[in-house]
PDB file with SEQRES, HELIX, SHEET and CRYST1 records, atoms N, CA, C and O in Angstrom:
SEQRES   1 A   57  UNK UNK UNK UNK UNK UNK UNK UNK UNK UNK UNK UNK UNK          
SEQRES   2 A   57  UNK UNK UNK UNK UNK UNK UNK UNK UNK UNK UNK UNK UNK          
SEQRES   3 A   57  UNK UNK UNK UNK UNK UNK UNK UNK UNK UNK UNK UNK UNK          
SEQRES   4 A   57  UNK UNK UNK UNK UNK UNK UNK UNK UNK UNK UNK UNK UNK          
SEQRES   5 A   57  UNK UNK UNK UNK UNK                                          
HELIX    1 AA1 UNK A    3  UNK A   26  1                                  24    
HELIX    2 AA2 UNK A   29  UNK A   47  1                                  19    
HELIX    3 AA3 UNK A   51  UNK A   54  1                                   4    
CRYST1    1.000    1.000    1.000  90.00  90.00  90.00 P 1           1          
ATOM      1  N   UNK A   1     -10.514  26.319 311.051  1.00  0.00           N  
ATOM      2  CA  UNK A   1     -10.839  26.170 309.656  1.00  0.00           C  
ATOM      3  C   UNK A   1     -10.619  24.712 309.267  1.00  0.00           C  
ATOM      4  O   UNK A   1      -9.742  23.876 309.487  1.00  0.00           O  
ATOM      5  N   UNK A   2     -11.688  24.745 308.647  1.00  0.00           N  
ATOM      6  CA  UNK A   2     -11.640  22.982 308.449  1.00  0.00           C  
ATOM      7  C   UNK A   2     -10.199  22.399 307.061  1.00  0.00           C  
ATOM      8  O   UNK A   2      -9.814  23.137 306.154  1.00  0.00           O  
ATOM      9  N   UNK A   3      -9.780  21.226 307.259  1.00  0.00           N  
ATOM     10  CA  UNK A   3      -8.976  20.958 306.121  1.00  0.00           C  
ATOM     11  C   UNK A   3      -9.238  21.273 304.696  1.00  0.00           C  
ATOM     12  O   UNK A   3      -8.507  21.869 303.906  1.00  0.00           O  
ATOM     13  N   UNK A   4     -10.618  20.678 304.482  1.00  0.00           N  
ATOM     14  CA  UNK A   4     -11.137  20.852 303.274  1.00  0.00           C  
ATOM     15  C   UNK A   4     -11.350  22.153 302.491  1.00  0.00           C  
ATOM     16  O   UNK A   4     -11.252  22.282 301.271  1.00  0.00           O  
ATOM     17  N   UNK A   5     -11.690  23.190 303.481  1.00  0.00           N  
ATOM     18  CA  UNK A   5     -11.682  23.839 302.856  1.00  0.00           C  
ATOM     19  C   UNK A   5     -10.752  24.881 302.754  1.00  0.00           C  
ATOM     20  O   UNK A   5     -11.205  25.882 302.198  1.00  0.00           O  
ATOM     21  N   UNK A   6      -9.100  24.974 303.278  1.00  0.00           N  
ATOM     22  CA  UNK A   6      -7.579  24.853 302.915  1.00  0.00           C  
ATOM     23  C   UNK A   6      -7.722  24.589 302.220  1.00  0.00           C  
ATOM     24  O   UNK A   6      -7.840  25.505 301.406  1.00  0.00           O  
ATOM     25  N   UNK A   7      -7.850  23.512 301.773  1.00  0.00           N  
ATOM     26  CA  UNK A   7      -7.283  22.925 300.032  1.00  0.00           C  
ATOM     27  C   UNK A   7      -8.042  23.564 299.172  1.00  0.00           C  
ATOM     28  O   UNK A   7      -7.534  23.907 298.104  1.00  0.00           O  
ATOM     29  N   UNK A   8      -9.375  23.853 299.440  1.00  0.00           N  
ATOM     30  CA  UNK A   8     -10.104  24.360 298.453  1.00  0.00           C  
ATOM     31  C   UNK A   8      -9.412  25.881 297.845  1.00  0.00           C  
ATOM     32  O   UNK A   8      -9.203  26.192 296.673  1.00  0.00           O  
ATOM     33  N   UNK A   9      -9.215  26.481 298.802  1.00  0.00           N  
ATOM     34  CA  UNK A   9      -8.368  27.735 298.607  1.00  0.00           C  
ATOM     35  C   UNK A   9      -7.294  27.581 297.674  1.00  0.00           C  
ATOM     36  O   UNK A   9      -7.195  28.102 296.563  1.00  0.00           O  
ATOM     37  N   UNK A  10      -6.406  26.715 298.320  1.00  0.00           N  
ATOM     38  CA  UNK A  10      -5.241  26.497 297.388  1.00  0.00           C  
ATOM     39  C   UNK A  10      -5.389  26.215 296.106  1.00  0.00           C  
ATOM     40  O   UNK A  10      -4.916  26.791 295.126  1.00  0.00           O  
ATOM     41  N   UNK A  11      -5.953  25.455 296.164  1.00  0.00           N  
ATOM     42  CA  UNK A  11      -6.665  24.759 294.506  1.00  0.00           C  
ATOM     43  C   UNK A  11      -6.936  25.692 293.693  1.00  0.00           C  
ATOM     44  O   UNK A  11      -6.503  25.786 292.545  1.00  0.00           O  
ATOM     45  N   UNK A  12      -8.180  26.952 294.634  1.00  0.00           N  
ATOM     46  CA  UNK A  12      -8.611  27.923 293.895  1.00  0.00           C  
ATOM     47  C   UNK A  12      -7.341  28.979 293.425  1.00  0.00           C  
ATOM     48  O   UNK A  12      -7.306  29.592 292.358  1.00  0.00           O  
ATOM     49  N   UNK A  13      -6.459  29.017 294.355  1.00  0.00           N  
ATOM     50  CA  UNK A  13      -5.463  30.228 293.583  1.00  0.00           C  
ATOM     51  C   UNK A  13      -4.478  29.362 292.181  1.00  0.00           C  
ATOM     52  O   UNK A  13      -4.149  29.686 291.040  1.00  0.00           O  
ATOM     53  N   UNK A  14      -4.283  28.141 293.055  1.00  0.00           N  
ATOM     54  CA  UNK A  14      -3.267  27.394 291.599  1.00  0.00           C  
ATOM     55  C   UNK A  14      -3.952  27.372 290.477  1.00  0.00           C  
ATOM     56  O   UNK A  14      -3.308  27.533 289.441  1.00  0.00           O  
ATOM     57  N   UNK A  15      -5.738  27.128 290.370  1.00  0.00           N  
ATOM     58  CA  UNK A  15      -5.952  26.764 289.141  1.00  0.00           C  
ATOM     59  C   UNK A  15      -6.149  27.864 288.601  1.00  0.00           C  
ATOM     60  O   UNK A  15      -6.588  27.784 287.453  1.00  0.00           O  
ATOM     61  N   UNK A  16      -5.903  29.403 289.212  1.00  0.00           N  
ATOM     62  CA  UNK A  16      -5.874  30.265 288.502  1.00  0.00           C  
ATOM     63  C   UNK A  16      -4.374  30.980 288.116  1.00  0.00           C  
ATOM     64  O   UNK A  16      -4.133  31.813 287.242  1.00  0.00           O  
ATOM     65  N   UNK A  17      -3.366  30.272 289.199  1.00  0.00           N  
ATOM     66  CA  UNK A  17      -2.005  30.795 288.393  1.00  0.00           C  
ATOM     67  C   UNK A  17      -2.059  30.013 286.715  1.00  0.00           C  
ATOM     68  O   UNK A  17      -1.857  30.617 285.661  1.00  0.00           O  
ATOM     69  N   UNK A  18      -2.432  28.333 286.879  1.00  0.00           N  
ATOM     70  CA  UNK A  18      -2.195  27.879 285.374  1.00  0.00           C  
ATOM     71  C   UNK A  18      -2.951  28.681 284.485  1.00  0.00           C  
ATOM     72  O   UNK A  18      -2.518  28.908 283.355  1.00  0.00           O  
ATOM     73  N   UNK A  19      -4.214  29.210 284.940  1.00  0.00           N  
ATOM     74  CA  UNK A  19      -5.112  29.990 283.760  1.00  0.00           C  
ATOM     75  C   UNK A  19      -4.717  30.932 283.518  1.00  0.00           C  
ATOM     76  O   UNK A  19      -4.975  31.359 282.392  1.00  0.00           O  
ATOM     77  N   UNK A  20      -3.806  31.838 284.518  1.00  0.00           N  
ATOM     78  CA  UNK A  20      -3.191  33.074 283.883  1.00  0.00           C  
ATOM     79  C   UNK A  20      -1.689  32.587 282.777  1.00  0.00           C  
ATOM     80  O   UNK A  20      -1.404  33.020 281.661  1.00  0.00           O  
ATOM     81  N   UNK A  21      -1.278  31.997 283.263  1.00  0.00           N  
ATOM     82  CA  UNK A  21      -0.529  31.335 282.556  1.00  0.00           C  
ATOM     83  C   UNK A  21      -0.655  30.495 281.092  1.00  0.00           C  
ATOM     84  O   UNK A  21       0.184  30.447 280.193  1.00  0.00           O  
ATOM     85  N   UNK A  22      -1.862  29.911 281.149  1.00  0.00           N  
ATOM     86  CA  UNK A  22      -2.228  29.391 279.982  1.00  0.00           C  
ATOM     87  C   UNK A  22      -2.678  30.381 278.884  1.00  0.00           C  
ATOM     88  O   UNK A  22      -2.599  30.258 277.662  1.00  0.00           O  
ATOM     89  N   UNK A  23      -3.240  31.538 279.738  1.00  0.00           N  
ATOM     90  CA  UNK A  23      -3.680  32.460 279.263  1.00  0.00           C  
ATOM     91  C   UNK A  23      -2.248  33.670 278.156  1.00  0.00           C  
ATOM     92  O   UNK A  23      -2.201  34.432 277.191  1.00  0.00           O  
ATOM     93  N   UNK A  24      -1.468  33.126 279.098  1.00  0.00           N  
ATOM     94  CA  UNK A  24      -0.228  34.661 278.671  1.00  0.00           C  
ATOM     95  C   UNK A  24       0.230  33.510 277.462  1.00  0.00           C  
ATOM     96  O   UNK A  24       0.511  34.016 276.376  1.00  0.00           O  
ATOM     97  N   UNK A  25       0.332  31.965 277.562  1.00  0.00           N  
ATOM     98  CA  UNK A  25       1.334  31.774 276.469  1.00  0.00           C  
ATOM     99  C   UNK A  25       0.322  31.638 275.187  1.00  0.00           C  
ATOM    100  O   UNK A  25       0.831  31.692 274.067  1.00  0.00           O  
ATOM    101  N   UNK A  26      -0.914  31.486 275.299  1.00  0.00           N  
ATOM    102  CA  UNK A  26      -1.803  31.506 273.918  1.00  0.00           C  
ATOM    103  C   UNK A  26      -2.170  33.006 273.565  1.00  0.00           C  
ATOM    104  O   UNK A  26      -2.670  33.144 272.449  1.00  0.00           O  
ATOM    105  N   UNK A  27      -2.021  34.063 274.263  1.00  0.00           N  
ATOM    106  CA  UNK A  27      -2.149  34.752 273.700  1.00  0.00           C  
ATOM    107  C   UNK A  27      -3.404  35.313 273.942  1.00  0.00           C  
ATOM    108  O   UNK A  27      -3.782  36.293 273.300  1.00  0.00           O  
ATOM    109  N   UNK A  28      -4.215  34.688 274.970  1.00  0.00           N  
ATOM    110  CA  UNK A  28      -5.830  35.084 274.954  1.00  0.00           C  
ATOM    111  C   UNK A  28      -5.689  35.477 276.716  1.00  0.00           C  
ATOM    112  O   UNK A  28      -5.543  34.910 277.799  1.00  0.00           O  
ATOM    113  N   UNK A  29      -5.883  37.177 275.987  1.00  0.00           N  
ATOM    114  CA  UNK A  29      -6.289  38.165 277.139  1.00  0.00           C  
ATOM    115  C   UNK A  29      -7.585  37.674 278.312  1.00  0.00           C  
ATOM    116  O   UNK A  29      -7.512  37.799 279.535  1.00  0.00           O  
ATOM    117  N   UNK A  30      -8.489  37.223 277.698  1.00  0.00           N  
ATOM    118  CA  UNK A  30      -9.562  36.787 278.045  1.00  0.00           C  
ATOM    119  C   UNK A  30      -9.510  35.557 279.622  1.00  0.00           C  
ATOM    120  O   UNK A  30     -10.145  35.563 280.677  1.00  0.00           O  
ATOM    121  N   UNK A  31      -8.505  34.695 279.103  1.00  0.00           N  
ATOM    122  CA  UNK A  31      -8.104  33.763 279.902  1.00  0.00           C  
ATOM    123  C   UNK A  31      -6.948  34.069 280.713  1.00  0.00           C  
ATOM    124  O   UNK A  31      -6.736  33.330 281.674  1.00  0.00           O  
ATOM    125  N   UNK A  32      -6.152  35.049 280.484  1.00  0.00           N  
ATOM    126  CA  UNK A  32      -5.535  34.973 281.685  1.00  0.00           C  
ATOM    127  C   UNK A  32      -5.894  36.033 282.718  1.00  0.00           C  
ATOM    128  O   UNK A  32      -5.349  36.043 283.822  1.00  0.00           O  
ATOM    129  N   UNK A  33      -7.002  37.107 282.282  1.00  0.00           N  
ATOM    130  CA  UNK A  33      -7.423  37.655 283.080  1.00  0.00           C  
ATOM    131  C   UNK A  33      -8.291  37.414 284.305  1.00  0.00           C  
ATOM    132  O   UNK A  33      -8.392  37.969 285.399  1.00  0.00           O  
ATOM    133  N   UNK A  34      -9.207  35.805 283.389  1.00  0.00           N  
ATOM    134  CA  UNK A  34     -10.003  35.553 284.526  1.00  0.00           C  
ATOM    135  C   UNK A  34      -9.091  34.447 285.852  1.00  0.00           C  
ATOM    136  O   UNK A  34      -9.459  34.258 287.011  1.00  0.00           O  
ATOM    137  N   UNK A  35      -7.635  33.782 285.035  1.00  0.00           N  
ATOM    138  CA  UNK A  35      -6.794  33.534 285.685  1.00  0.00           C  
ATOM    139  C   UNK A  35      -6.408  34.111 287.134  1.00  0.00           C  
ATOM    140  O   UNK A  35      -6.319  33.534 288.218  1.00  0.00           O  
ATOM    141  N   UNK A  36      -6.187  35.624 286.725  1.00  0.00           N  
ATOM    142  CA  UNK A  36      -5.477  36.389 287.749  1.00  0.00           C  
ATOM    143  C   UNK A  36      -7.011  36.645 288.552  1.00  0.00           C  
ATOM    144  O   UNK A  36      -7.153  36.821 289.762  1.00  0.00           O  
ATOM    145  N   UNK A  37      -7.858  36.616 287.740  1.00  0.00           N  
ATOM    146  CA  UNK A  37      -9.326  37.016 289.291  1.00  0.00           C  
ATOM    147  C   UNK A  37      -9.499  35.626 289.734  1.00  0.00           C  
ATOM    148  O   UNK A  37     -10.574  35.519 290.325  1.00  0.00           O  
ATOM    149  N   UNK A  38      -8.898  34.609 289.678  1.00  0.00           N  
ATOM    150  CA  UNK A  38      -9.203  33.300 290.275  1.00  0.00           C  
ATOM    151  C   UNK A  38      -8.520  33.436 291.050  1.00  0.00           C  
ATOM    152  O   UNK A  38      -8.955  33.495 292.200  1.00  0.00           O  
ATOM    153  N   UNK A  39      -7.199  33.546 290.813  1.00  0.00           N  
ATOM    154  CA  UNK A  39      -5.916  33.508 291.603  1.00  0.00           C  
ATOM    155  C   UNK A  39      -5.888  34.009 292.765  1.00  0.00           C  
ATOM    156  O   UNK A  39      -5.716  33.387 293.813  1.00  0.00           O  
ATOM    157  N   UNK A  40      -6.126  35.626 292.582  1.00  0.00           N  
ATOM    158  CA  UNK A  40      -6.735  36.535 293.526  1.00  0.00           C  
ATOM    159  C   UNK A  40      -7.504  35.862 294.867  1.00  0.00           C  
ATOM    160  O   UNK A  40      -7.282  35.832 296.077  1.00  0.00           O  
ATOM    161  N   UNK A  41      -8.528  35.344 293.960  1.00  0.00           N  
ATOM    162  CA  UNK A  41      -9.635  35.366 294.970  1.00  0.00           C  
ATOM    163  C   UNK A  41      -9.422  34.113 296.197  1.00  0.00           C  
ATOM    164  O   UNK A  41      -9.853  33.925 297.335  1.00  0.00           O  
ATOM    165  N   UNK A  42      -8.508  33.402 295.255  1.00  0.00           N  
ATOM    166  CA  UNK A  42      -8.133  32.296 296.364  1.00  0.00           C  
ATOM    167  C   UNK A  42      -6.630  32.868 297.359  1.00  0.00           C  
ATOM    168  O   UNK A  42      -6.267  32.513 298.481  1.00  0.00           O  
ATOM    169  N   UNK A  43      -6.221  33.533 296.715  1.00  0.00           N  
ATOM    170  CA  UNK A  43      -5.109  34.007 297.478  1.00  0.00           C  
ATOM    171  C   UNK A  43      -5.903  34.888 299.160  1.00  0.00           C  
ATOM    172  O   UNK A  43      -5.677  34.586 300.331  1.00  0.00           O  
ATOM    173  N   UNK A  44      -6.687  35.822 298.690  1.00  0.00           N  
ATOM    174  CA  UNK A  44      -7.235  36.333 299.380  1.00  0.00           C  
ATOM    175  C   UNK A  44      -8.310  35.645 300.803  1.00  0.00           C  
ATOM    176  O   UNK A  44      -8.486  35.988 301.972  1.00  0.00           O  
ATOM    177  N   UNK A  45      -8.940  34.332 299.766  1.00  0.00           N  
ATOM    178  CA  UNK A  45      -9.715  33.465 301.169  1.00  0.00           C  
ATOM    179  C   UNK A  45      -8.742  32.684 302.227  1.00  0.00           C  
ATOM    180  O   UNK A  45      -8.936  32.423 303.414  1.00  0.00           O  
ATOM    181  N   UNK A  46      -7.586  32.393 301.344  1.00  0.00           N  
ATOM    182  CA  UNK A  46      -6.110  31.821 302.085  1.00  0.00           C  
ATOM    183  C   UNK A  46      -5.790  32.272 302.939  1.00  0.00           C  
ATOM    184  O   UNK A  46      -5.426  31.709 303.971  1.00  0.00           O  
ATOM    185  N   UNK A  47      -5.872  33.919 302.624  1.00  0.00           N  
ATOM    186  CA  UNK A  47      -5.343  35.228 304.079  1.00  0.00           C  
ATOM    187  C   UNK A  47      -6.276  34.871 305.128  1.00  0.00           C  
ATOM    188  O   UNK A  47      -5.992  34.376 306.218  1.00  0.00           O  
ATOM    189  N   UNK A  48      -7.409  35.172 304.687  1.00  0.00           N  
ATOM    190  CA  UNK A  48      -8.462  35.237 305.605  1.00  0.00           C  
ATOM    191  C   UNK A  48      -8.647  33.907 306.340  1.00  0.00           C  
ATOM    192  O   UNK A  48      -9.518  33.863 307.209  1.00  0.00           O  
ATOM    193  N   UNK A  49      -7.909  32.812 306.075  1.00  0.00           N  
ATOM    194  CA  UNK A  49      -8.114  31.876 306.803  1.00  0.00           C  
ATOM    195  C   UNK A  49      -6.839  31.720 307.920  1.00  0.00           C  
ATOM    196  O   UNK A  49      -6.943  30.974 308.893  1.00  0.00           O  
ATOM    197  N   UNK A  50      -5.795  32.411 307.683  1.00  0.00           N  
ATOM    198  CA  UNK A  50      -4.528  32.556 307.863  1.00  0.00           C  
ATOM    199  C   UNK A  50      -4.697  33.806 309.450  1.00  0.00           C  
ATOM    200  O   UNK A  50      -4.092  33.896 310.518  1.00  0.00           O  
ATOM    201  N   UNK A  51      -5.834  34.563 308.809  1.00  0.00           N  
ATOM    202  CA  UNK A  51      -5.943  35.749 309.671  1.00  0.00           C  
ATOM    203  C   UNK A  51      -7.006  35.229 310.754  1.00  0.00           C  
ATOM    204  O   UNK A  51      -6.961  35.671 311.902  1.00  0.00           O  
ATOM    205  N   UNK A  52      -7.916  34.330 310.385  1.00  0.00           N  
ATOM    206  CA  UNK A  52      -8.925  33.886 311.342  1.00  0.00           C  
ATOM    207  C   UNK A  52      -8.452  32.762 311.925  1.00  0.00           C  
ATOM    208  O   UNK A  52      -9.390  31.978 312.070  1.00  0.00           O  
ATOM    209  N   UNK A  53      -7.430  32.317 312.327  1.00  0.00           N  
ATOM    210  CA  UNK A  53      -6.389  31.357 312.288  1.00  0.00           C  
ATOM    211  C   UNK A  53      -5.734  31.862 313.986  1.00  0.00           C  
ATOM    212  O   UNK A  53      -5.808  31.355 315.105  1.00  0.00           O  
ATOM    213  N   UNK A  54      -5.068  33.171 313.396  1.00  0.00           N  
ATOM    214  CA  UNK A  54      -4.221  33.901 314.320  1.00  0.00           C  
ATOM    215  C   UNK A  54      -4.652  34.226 315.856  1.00  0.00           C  
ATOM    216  O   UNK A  54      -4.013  34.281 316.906  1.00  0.00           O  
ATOM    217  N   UNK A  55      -6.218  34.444 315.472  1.00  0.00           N  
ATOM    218  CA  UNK A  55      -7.606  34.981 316.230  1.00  0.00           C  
ATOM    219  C   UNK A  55      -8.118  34.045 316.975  1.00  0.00           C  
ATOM    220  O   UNK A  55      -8.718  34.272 318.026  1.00  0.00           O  
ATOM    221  N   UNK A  56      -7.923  32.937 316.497  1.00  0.00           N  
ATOM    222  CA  UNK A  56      -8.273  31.907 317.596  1.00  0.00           C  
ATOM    223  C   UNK A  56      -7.718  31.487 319.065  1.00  0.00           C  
ATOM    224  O   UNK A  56      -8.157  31.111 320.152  1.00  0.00           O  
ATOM    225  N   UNK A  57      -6.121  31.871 318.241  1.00  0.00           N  
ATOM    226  CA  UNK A  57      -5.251  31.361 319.562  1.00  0.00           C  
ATOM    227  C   UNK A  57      -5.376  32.721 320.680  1.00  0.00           C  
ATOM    228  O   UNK A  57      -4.830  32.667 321.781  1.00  0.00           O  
TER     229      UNK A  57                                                      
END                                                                             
C-alpha cells in the first residue's frame, strides 16, 4: 500500500472525528453524524489496508 494513500485514510477518519465533534459541541445532529460516517469510513479503509498488509508477507 502506497504511503499516500495511508495518510489519506488517516486524514479521512481524523477529519471526521473533528466533525463529529464539532458536530456534538454546536449542537447540530446533522454534522456530527456525517462526522461519525467519515470517521467510519476511514477507520474501516485503514483496516483494510492493515489486513492487506498482513497478506502480503
Amino acid at each position: 500500500m502506497k504511503f499516500e494513500d495511508r495518510l489519506a485514510h488517516r486524514v479521512q477518519a481524523t477529519r471526521g472525528s473533528v466533525k463529529k465533534f464539532l458536530g456534538r459541541a454546536t449542537g447540530n445532529p446533522r454534522l456530527e453524524a456525517e462526522g461519525r460516517r467519515e470517521q467510519g469510513r476511514g477507520n474501516v479503509k485503514r483496516a483494510a489496508d492493515k489486513l492487506r498488509d498482513a497478506f502480503k508477507r
